[in-house]
C-alpha positions in Angstrom: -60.5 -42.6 13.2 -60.7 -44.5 16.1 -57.5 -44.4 18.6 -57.6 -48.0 18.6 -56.8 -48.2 15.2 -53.6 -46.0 15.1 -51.5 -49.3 16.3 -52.7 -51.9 13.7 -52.1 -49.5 11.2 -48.5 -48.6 12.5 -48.5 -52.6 12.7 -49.3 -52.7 9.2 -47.5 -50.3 7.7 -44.3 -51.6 9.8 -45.0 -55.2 8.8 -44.6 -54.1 5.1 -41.8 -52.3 5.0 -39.6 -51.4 2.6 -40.2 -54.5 0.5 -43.4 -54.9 -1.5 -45.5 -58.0 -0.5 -47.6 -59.7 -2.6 -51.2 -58.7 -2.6 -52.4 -61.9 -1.3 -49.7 -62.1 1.1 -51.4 -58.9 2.4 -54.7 -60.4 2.7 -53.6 -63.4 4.0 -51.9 -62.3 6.8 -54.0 -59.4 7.9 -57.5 -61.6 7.5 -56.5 -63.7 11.2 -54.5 -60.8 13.3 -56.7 -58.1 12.9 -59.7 -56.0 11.8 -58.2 -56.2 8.2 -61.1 -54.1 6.3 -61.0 -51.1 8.9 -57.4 -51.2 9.1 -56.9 -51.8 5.9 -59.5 -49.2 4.5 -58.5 -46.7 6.7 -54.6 -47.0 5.7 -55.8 -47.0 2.3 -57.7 -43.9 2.7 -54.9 -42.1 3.9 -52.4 -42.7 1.2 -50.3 -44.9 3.4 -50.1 -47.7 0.8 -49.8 -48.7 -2.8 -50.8 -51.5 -4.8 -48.6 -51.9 -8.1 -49.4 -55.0 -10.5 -45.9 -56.4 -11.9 -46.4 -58.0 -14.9 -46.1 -62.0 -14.5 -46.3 -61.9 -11.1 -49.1 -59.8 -9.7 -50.3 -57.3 -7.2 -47.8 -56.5 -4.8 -48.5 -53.5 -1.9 -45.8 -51.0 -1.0 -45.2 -47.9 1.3 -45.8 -44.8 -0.5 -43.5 -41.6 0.5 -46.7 -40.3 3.0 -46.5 -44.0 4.6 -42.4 -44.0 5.2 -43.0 -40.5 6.5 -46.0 -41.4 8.8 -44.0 -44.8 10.4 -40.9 -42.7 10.8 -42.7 -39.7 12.9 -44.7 -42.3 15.0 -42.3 -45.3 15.4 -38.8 -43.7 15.5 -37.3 -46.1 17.0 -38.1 -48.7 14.3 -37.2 -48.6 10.7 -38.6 -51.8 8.7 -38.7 -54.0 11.3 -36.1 -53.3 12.7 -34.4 -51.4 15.4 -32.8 -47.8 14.2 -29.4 -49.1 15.9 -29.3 -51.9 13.9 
């Protein structure tokens, strides 16, 4: 994967966070701020997301445990949005 890409999906994954967004919140946002389908393939690829269906109310994504750990080790000093000292 291209260096370039290692941001957006920190961005991505950070931008989630520890509460699921809808599925078309997802798509929505991602669509105008960046190369969704590479970053969004690639994050996928990895294992860095998961898309659960809730019954009445949709797709929603989430971290998985490999995503949490991957934000963690490359954004320390951030934990869902937020700064650690927080």
């Amino acid at each position: 994967m291209p260096n370039s890409l290692e941001p957006l999906i920190l961005d991505l994954l950070e931008w989630i966070g520890s509460d699921p967004k809808p599925y078309s919140e997802v798509m929505e946002a991602w669509r105008t701020s960046c190369p969704r389908l590479t970053v969004w393939e690639e994050t996928n690829e990895r294992g860095f997301v998961d898309r659960r269906c809730e019954e009445g109310r949709g797709a929603f994504i989430c971290l998985t445990e490999q995503g949490r750990n991957f934000l963690a080790k490359n954004r320390p000093t951030t934990v869902w949005g937020r700064s650690a000292e927080s």
